[in-house]
Structure formats: C-alpha cells, structure tokens
C-alpha positions as CSV (number, residue, x, y, z in Angstrom):
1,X,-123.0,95.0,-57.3
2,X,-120.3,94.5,-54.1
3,X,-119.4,96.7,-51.9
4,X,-115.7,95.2,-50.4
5,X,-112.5,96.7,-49.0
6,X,-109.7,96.6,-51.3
7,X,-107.4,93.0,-52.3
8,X,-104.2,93.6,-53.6
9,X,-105.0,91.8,-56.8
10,X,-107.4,95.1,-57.2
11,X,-104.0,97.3,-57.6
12,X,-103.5,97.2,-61.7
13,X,-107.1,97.2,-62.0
14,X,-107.9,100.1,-59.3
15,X,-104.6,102.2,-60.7
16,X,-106.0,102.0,-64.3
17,X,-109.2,102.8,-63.2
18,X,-107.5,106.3,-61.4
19,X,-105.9,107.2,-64.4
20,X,-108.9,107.0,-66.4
21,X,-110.8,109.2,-64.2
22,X,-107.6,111.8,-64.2
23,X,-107.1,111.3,-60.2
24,X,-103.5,109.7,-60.7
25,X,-101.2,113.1,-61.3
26,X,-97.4,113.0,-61.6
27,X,-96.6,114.1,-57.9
28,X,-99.2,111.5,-56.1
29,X,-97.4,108.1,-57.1
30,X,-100.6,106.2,-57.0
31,X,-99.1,102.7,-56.0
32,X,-97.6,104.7,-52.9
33,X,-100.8,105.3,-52.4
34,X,-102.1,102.7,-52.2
35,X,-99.4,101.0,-50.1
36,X,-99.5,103.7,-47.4
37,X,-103.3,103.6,-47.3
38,X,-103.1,99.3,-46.5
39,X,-100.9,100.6,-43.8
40,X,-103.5,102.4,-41.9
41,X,-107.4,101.4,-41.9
42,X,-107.3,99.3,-44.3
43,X,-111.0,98.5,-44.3
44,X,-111.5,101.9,-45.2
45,X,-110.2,101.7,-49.0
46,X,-113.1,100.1,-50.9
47,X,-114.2,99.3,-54.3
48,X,-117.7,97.8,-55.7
49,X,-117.5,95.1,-58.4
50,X,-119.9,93.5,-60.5
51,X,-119.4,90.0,-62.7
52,X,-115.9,90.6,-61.1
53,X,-115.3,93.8,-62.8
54,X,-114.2,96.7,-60.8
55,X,-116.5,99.8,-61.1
56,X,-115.6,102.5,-58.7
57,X,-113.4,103.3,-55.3
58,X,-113.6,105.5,-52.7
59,X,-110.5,105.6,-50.1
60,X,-111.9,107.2,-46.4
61,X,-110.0,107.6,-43.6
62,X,-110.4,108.8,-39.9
63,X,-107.9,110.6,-37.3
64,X,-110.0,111.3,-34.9
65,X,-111.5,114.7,-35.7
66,X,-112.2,114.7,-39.3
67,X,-113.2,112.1,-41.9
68,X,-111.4,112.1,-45.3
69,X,-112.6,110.9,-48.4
70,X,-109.8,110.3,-51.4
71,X,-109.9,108.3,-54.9
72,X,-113.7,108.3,-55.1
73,X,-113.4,106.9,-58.4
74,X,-116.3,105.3,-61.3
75,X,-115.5,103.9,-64.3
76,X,-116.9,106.2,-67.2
77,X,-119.1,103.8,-68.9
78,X,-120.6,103.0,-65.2
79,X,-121.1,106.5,-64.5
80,X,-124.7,107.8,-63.5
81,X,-126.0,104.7,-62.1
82,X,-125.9,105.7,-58.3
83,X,-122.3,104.1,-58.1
84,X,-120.8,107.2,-56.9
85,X,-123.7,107.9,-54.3
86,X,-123.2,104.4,-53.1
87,X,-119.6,104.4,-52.8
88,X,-120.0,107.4,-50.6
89,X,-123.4,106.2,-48.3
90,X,-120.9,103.2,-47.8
91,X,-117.8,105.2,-46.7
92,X,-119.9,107.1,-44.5
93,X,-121.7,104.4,-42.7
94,X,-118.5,103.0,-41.7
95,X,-117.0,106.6,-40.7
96,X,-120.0,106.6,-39.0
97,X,-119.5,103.6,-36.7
98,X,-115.8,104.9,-35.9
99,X,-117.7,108.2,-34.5
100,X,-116.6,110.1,-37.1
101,X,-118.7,113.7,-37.0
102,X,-117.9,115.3,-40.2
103,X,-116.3,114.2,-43.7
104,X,-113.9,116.9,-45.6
105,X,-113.1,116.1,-49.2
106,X,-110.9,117.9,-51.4
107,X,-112.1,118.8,-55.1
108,X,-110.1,120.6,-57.9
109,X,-111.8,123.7,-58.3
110,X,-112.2,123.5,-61.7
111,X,-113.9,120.4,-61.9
112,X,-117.2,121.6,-61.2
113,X,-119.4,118.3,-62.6
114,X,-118.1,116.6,-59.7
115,X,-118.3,120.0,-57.4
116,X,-121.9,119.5,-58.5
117,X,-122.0,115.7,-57.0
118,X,-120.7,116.3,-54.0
119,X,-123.2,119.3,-53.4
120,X,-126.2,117.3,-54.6
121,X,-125.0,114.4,-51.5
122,X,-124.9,116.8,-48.7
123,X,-121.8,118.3,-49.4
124,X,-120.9,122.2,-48.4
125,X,-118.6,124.7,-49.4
126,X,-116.6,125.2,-46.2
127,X,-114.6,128.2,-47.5
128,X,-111.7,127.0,-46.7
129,X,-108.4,127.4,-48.3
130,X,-106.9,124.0,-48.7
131,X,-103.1,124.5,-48.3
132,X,-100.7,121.6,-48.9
133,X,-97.0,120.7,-47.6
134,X,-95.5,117.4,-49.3
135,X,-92.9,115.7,-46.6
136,X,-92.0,112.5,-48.7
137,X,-91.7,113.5,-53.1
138,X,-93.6,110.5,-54.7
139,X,-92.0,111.6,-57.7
140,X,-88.7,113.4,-58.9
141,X,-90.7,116.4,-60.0
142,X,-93.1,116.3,-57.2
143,X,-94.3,119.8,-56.1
C-alpha cells in the first residue's frame, strides 16, 4: 500500500469513495471541497492506494494552533485492515513536522463505531460543543 497526497485524477475516484462511506451530505459540495483544500496545504490531503486502486483518505490541515482532520475515509471492503490507523499515523506525522500540538476532529455523534476508532487511537472527548456558521452555501439548500 501508498501513502501519497492527492492527484486530481483521484477526484471521481476519491468523491465516490465519500459517498460510499456517507461523508458527502447535501450542504458540503464535495468537489468544493476538494478544490478549496488544493488551495491551501495541499500535501496535507492524502490517500493510500494499492494495485492502483484507491482505499482510503484523510484530509489534515494546520492554522497554527490546532490540527484538523476531515474526509478520513476507507473503502468498506478494505475496512479493518489498519488502513484507517495508518491514514491517521500518516496525517499526524506530517502535522507533526509543521509543529502542530494537538489534532481536533469532528464526529457525528451518532456514529459511535467510528467514535469508537478514534477513542481506541488516542482520541478524547473534549466536551466541547462544536457550533458551525456556513459563509459560502455549497448548495441551494445548504444549512
């Protein structure tokens, strides 16, 4: 398996993977997305392939306070292999070099398998309320 940064003849592929894994919703356009994430850090949007077929993603990012991880994505049939746990040791490692001192990460709080995964890498409830104020609609119905 590769670990790489994203190549824009990953889009179709990547998109259909987010779907699949019910991370694309209506009021996130996912090609936006993507677009705005090759705008800044770039080399921070990766996804691992093997025999040239895309398995997983995980989009970080870094402001200079707080590390974000988005799109942390594995294909179903590829799912409890590790892939998740290395797309995250390699997001880290390069939030890492940037000096980044803590990762936040935003789950749905009903999906509790992946509540789970997070918790079993390290991961804490902050008990924080995650509030949310959308400046650009993605879509006509976005909230």
């Amino acid at each position: 398996m590769e670990i790489r940064p994203y190549q824009h003849e990953d889009e179709a592929t990547v998109i259909r993977l987010w779907t699949n894994c019910g991370l694309a919703v209506p009021w996130n356009n996912p090609q936006r997305d993507i677009e705005r994430k090759l705008m800044i850090q770039p080399e921070l949007f990766l996804v691992a392939t093997e025999n040239a077929v895309l398995l997983a993603t995980v989009m970080a990012g870094y402001e200079g306070h707080r590390g974000w991880i988005n799109y942390l994505a594995v294909h179903p049939q590829h799912r409890r292999r590790g892939l998740g746990r290395r797309m995250m040791q390699a997001a880290e490692t390069r939030l890492r070099a940037l000096g980044c001192p803590k990762i936040n990460l935003q789950v749905r709080s009903n999906n509790t398998s992946v509540i789970r995964f997070y918790e079993a890498i390290g991961f804490e409830d902050d008990a924080c309320v995650s509030l949310g104020k959308r400046l650009i609609p993605d879509h006509p119905d976005s909230r």
